[in-house]
N, C-alpha and C positions, 0 to 999 in steps of 0.2 A: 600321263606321267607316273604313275601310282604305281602301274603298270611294270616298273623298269624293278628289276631283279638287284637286292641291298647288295652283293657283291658287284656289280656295273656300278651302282650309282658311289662304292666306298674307291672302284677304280677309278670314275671319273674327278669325285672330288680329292686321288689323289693326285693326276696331272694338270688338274687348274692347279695345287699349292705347287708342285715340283716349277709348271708355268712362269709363276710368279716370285721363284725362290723364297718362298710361303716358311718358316720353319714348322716342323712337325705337332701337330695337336700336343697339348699338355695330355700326359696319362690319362684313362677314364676319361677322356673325353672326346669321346672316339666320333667320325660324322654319322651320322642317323641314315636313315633310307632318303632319297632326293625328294623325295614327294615331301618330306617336311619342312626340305630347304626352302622347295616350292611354296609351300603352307604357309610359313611364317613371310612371306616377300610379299603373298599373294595379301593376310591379313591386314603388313602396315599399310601396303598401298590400297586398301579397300576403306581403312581407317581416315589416310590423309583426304583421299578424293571426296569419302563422306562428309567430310566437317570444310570443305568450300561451298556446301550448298545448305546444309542441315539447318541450318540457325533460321532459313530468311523465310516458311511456313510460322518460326516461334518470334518471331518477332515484336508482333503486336502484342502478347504477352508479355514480352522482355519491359518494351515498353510502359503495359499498365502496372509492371509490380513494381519496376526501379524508378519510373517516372524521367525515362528519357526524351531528351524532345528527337526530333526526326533529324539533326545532325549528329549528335548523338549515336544513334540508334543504326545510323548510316554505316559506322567506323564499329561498327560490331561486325559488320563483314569485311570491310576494307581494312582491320588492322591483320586481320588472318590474309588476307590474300596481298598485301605489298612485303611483309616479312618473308612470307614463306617467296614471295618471288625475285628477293632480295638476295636470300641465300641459299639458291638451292645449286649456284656453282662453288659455293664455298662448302659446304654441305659434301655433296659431291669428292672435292679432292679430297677433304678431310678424310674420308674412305680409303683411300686409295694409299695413304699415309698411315694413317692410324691404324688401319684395321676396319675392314667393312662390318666384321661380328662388332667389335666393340662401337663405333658410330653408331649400329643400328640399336643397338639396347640403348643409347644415351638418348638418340633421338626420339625414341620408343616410349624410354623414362619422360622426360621432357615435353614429349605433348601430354602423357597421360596425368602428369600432376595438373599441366594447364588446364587439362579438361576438370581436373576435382576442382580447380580453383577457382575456374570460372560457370561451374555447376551452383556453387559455394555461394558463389559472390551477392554482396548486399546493398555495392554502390555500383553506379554506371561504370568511372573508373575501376574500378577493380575487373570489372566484367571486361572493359574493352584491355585492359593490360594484360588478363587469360590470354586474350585470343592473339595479342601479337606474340606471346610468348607461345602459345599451341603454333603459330606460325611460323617460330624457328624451328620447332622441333620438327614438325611435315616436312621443310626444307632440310632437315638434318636426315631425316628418316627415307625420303621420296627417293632419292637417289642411290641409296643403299640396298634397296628393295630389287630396283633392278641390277645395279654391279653383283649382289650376289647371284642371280642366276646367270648372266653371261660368262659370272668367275666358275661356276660350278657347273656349267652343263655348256658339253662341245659346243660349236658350232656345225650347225646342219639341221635336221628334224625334231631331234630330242628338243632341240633350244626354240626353234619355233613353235615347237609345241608350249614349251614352257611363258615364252614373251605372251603369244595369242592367251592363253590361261592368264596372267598377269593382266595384258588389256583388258580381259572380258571382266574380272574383278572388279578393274580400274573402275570400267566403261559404268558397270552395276551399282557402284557405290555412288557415280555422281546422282544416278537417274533413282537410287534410293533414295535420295537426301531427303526428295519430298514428303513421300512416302512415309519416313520411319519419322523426320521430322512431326508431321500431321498427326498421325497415333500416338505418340508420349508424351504431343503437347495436350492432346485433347482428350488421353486417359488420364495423363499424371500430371506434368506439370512441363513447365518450357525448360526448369531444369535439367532435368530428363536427356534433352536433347545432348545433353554435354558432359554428364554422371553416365550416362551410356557408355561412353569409350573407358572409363575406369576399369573396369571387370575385362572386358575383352582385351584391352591394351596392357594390362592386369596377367593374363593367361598368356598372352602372346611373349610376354618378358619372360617368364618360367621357362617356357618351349624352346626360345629362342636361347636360351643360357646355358640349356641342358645340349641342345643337339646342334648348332649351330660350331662350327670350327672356323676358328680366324684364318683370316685371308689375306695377308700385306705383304707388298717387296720389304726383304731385310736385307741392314748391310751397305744400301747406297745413299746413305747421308743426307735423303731427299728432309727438306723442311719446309713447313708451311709458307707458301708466299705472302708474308701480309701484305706489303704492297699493293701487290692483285687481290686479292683478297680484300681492303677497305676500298679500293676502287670502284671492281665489280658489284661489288653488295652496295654501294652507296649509290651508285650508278645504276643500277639497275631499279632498285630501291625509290631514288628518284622518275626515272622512266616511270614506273608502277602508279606515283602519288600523281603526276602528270597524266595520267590515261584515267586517273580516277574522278580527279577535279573536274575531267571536260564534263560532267555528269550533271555537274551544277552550274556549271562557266563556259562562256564560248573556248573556242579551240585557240583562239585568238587575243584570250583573255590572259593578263599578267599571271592569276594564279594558274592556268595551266601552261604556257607557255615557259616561264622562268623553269617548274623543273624539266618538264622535256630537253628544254637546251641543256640544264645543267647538266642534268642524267646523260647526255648525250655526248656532254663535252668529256665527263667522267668515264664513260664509256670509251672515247676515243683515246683519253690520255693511260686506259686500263690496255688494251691493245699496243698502245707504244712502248709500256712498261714490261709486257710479258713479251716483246720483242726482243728485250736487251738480256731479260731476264734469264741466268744458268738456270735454273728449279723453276719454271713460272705456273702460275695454278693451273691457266689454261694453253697446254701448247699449241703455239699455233699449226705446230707441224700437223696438227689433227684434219687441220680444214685442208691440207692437201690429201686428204681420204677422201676421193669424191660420194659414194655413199654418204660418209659422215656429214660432209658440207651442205650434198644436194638432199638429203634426206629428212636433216631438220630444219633447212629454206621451206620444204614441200608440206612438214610439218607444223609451222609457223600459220602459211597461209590456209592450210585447210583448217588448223585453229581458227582462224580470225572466225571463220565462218560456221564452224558446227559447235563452239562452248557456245554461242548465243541462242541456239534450237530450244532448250530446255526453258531461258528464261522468255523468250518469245511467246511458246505457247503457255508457259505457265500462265502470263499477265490475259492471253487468249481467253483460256476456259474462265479465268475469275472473272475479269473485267466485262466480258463479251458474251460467252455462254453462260454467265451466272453459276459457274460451280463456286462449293465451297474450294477451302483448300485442300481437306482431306479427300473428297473427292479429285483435287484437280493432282492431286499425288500419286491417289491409284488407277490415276488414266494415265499415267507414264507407266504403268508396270507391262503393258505391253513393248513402248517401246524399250525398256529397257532388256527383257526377255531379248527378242530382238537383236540388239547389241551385242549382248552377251553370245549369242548363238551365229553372229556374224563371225566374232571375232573366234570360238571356236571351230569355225570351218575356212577360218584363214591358212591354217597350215597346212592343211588338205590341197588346197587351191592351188598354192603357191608351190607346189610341186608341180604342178602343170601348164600353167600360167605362168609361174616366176612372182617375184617380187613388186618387178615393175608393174607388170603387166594387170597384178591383181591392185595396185597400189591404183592404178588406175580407173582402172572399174570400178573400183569403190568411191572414187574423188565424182565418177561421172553418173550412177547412181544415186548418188548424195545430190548430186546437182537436180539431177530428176525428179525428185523429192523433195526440196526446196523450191523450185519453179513449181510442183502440184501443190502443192502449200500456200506457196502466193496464190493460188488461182484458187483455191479452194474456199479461204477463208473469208467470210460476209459473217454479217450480221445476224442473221435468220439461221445459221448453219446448226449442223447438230454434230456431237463430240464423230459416232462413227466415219462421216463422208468430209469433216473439214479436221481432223486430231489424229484419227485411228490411221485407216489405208496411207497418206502421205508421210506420217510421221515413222510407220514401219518401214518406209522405202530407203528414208533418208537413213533411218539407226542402221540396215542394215548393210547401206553403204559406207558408212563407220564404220561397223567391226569390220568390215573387210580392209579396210585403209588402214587402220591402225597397225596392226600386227605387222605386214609387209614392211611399212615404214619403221617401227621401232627396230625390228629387226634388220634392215638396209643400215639404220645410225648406228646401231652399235657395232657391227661387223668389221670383222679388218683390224679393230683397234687392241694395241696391243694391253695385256689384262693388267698391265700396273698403269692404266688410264682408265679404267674401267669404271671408275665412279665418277669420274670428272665428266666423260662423257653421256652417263647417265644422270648427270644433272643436269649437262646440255638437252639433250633432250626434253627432259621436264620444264624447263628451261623457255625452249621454244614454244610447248606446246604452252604454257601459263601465259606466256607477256603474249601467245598471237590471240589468244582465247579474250583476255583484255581489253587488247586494240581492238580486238574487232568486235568486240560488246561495246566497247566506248561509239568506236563509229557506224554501228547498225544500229544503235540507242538515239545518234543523231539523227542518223538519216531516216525514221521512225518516227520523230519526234518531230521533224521537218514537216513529212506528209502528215501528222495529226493537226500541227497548228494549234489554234485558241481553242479550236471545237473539240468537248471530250463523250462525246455520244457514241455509240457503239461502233455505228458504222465509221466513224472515223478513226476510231482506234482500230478496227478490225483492216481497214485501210493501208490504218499504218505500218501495222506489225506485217501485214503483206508486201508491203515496199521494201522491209527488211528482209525477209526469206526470199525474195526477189534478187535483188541485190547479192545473197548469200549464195543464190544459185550462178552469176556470173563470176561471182571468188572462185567457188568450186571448179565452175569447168576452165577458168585460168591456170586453177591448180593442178588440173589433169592436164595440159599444155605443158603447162613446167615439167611435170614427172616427164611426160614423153621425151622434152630433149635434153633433159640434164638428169634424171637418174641410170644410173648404171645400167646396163642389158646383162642379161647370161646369169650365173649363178653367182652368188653373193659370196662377196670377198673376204679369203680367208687370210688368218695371220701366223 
């Protein structure tokens, strides 16, 4: 992307605003070369994906300095991950409305205080109200990240180029969490883990202020749907606190049962209302985009199935092979390498292959890799032959999925949707990633039973990446008969 010559990239980011009836940059504030645009998208989404997983190596520390008991301590991750996945369609259109430059410094603003405050923090509440607050702001921010590069680089190569760079960020910052998590707790302090995003979210606001140029339809009267808007976030919101509960509660149980219906029922009456709806936050006319429709169904289920890899083997190497944590951090640095280098040679691919075709080979690689995982992992195992070879197979059937698919969803759609749809997106991939850690956590926790000896756990956790390899190759069935063929659809 770096690559592209400041005269292409100041004509491209002049026909996404002409696009979008965009009005003209204020003076002196002219757009930058693309590679910055790229830069600052590439930053927050490397920011939001880090702090879903960062906190859960500092834990135990959280624990001994605040003196939380373990329900507690629990909602230090679950207040970041039901907020951020409550609004990241409201998030989204606010973009599309408002201004995607202006959304992204707010959301930008808005996690980086949460993160001073919950660096800061001296009570448990104070610490868990950070993190639902850092949670709106990732849902504020997540979806901005990518509208701006679909709003600002054609459709075709350059932009595949750019989504693949975005995933591979994404892909790095989850499979860092551990990683950077493990060293700041165990040089400095658990603080650390969350004073980290200050400075960089800190620099990225500058950047982003200085060379970013606003991007909104002017003119058409469009206003927020709140309707949609307190539905879908409540509803969705709900769904979330439901997939969380089953963690402690059967499936079956009042507390998780009551909000699944609720969320559900909110959900359903969210979809009637953007039906009637002149302005609705999410049009439905979107889901008649088959790319759009079938590409974040395909993205859903291959979620359910690869966000659970990472917490699988983590519990592996501790509980099983006896690492600490900071080693069990920098045993994911291959597979994250890995990922990253999958999802850089998605674009490549997908010139020859296609979209589908490589969407598929990635869902069925992963799957391969998920079945050598079950089969590999016992008790007796050592990190190289039951961690290393099967966990590279599956990362680098991710990066190859990712990219095709992001790029199938957002295609076709017209650029004053272009954050709504980016928050679908994100969207999908959160609440499949959820579910399907709720119910591979079950079905894990099934095969261990009362007994927690090695092999039973090593057992276990096989039962789930088992199970994850049959999601996967259903998921490579779906893409075959419901994603587009041919070259990706333009608008």
């Amino acid at each position: 992307m770096g690559g592209m010559s400041d005269s292409h990239a100041a004509e491209t980011g002049a026909a996404a605003r002409r696009s979008e009836g965009a009005a003209p940059a204020a003076p002196g504030n002219g757009r930058g070369p693309l590679w910055l645009v790229v830069l600052a998208a590439c930053v927050g989404q490397f920011l939001v994906v880090l702090d879903v997983a960062v906190v859960n190596v500092a834990l135990p520390s959280v624990q001994a300095e605040l003196g939380m008991n373990a329900a507690g301590l629990q909602w230090v991750v679950n207040a970041y991950s039901l907020t951020f996945a409550g609004f990241l369609l409201l998030g989204g259109r606010a973009g599309d409305i408002f201004g995607r430059k202006r959304v992204f410094l707010l959301g930008l603003g808005v996690f980086t205080a949460a993160s001073l405050a919950g660096g800061l923090a001296q009570q448990p509440w104070q610490l868990i109200t950070a993190r639902a607050v850092q949670g709106i702001g990732a849902a504020t921010l997540a979806p901005a990240t990518l509208s701006l590069l679909t709003t600002s680089v054609p459709e075709g190569p350059a932009r595949h180029r750019a989504i693949g760079t975005w995933t591979a960020v994404g892909a790095g910052g989850g499979a860092a969490g551990g990683v950077v998590s493990g060293i700041l707790t165990d040089t400095f302090s658990w603080r650390w883990v969350l004073l980290v995003n200050v400075p960089v979210g800190g620099l990225a606001l500058i950047g982003a202020a200085l060379w970013l140029v606003e991007s909104r339809r002017t003119g058409d009267g469009r206003r927020l749907d709140m309707t949609g808007a307190l539905l879908v976030t409540a509803g969705l919101s709900a769904v979330a606190y439901g997939i969380v509960q089953s963690e402690s509660a059967a499936w079956t149980a009042p507390a998780t049962l009551a909000p699944l219906l609720g969320g559900a029922l909110l959900l359903t009456l969210f979809v009637l209302a953007e039906a009637r709806s002149r302005a609705p936050l999410m049009p439905l006319r979107l889901f008649r985009l088959r790319s759009v429709s079938t590409a974040n169904t395909a993205m859903f289920v291959c979620g359910a199935a690869m966000v659970s890899s990472w917490y699988f083997l983590t519990l592996y190497m501790q509980n099983v092979l006896g690492l600490s944590p900071l080693q069990a951090g920098l045993g994911f640095v291959p597979h994250s390498t890995t990922i990253v280098l999958g999802a850089k040679l998605a674009p490549r691919l997908m010139v020859r292959a296609g979209a589908r075709g490589l969407a598929m080979t990635g869902a069925l690689l992963a799957a391969a890799g998920y079945f050598w995982q079950s089969a590999a992992m016992d008790a007796d195992g050592g990190y190289p032959t039951t961690v290393l070879a099967p966990g590279i197979t599956m990362m680098l059937g991710a990066g190859l999925l990712a990219t095709p698919l992001a790029s199938l969803a957002t295609s076709g759609v017209p650029a004053g949707d272009a954050g709504i749809v980016a928050g679908l997106v994100n969207t999908a991939r959160t609440m499949g990633g959820a579910l399907g850690l709720a119910v591979l956590s079950t079905v894990a926790a099934a095969r261990i039973g009362d007994t927690r000896g090695a092999e039973a756990l090593a057992e276990g956790y096989a039962t789930a990446f088992r199970t994850g390899s049959v999601v996967l190759t259903l998921c490579a069935a779906l893409m075959f008969l419901t994603l587009p063929r041919g070259p990706l659809p333009h608008h």
